[in-house]
Phi, psi and omega in degrees: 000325190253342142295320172312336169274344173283321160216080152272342173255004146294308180298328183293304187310299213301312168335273162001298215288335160337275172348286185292331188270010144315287187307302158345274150339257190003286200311309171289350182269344180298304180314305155326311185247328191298335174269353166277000178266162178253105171283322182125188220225075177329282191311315105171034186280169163290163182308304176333304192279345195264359163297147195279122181290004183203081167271083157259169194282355174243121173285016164237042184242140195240144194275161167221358168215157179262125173237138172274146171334278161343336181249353166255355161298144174185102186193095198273149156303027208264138180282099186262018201237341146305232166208049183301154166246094168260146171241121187279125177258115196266100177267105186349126155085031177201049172036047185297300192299319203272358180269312203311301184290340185266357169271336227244299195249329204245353189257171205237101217221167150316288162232158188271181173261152195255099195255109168306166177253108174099019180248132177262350169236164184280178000067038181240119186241168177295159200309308196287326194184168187268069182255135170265183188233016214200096190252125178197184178279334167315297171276316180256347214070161168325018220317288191274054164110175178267120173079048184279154194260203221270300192321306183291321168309305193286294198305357190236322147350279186318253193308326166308311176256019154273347166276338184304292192283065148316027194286249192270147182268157194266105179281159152327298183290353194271327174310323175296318180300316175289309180283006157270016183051047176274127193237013167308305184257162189328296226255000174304066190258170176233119193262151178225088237271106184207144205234147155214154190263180182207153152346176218213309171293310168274351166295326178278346175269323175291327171307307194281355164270331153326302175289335183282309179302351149110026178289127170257309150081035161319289189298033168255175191258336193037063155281134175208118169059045165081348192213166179272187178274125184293163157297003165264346172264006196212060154355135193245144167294325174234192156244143170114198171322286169214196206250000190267161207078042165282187183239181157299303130040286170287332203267347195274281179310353181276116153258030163266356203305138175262014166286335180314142141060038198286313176290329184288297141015283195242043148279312200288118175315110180251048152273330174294355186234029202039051187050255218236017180281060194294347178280349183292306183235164163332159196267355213271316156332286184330317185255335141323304157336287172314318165307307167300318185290327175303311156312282189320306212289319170309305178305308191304327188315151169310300189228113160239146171234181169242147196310326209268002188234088165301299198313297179294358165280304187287331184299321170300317234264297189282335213266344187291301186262333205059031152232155179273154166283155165268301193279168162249161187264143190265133193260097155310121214228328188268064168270166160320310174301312165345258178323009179259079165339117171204153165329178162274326192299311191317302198304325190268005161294325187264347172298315198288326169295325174238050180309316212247357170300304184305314161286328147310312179293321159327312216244009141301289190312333177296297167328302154351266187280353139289342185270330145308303143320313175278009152269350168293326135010267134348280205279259199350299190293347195277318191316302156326306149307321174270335149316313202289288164319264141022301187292312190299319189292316158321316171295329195281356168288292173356278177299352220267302195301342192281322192260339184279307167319298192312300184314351210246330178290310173313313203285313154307332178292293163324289196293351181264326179301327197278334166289318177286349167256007176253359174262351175273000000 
């Protein structure tokens, strides 16, 4: 009696330890597989959207702001054979002239653009006819000023290439018509508006050795709201001609510098702030303002790209436009800013100086590298699908001669059988 019960409780234990070490197992394989199965989708998004969208090669890099699938999509309709625009806003320093020559010289067109030896601008019209399709310093020149920023761009653009583009004068009804996105007429164009940033620390030492070497860019306009800036709202740093042998130091020190905050500056609409007025609104409002407007106008751009990402600038570029590079873009790490030694104090002088440069460039970069990422993404789940097809379309080849062998096999066995019954 008292071994059957010992062992019905040897079997209940092993049973148990059966058990827990089942669950175990389970958990640990849960752990392994569960996050790669797709369960469905409570919230009722698309597959698409419930994808982890910032699958990258550095495994410390952490997202930092949410962007919806809409602001990372970016695969535009442009037509250059319509009366599509892209417009580059060149901002100092962020490796504009070498993006410039590479719109110009490097992309792989229909027809190229026609760049002279001893010409400083380019030729580039559309496939059809002698329109350009390409407004920059390469192609149009300084048209709206020297380094003109988004505020000068948007208002100036528009008449610049009605004047260029003289075919017809533009009537009342034909204006209504574009803006009912009536695509008949000539003059209905859509600009598409694209940019590229740079650090913030190092855009500011290549400026400011740019500037030692004796660059001023004195002739631009900061046209706002119709008019430039008096010298009491836009102070010159220096005296004489230019500024060159200045020190960091000095260059540090000037607070007219427009160097201060340069991107934001000239990303930001600065009519909301009453352009270069600094008594319009509070100074601390002000640069909120600027900060926000700066973000947004980025986000709206067709394309931005950043100096320190070539590849992923150009991979953006084309998946964007639908159009190639010939060259691949090359990454330069050995700039002039580069070669400038300086302290931890300096660097956090110039951080503090370019505060709201520093919070635009983040929350680019964030931005960035999610839009790479979720298109890279993208094409792998697309690339997978068309293998997948393909394989399936390959087996169904296969199979088509095989099942054609049988039928074909079959048919003396029939024809034979209808003979052993027509002899009974």
């Amino acid at each position: 009696m008292k071994r059957a019960g010992r062992t019905m409780v040897e079997r209940t234990s092993k049973f148990l330890l059966i058990v827990a070490v089942s669950v175990c197992f389970m958990l640990i394989l849960y752990q392994y597989v569960g996050p790669g199965l797709s369960l469905g989708s409570p919230s009722g998004r698309s597959y698409s959207e419930e994808l982890d969208l910032f699958p990258t090669p550095d495994p410390h890099y952490v997202k930092k702001y949410y962007f919806p699938v809409r602001e990372l999509e970016r695969e535009l309709a442009f037509d250059m054979k319509g009366e599509d625009v892209i417009v580059f806003l060149h901002i100092q320093k962020t490796g504009g002239t070498t993006f410039g020559r590479h719109l110009v010289q490097n992309v792989r067109l229909e027809v190229p653009c026609d760049c002279r030896p001893g010409q400083k601008k380019c030729t580039c019209y559309r496939p059809n006819r002698r329109e350009t399709w390409l407004f920059s310093r390469f192609s149009t020149g300084w048209s709206c000023g020297l380094h003109a920023d988004w505020t000068e761009l948007t208002n100036c653009v528009p008449g610049v290439l009605d004047r260029r583009e003289s075919a017809a004068a533009k009537t009342p009804s034909s204006l209504i018509c574009c803006l009912s996105s009536c695509r008949t007429l000539p003059y209905c164009r859509k600009f598409y508006y694209i940019t590229l940033l740079r650090d913030p620390v190092s855009r500011y030492l290549s400026e400011w050795r740019h500037v030692q070497r004796g660059a001023t860019w004195k002739t631009s306009l900061h046209m706002c709201d119709g008019r430039t800036p008096t010298p009491e709202e836009l102070p010159s740093c220096y005296e004489g001609t230019d500024w060159s042998g200045c020190t960091l130091q000095e260059f540090m020190d000037c607070p007219y510098n427009l160097a201060n905050n340069r991107q934001v500056r000239m990303l930001a609409d600065l009519s909301l702030v009453g352009c270069y007025n600094m008594s319009f609104i509070p100074e601390n409002k002000r640069a909120q303002i600027l900060l926000e407007s700066a973000k947004k106008n980025l986000k709206d751009m067709a394309f931005f790209g950043l100096t320190e990402f070539q590849r992923k600038t150009q991979y953006l570029f084309e998946r964007t436009f639908n159009l190639k590079f010939i060259r691949p873009f090359m990454q330069y790490n050995s700039t002039r800013a580069g070669g400038v030694e300086v302290d931890n104090d300096t660097i956090r002088r110039i951080e503090e100086l370019n505060d709201l440069d520093m919070q635009l460039y983040d929350y680019a970069k964030d931005l960035f590298q999610q839009r790479y990422q979720y298109k890279r993404q993208l094409e792998r789940m697309e690339q997978r699908i068309k293998n997948r097809e393909e394989r399936l379309l390959h087996r169904s080849n296969e199979a088509l001669p095989k099942e054609e062998t049988e039928e074909q096999g079959r048919l003396p066995t029939e024809d034979y059988m209808s003979h052993i019954i027509e002899k009974w």
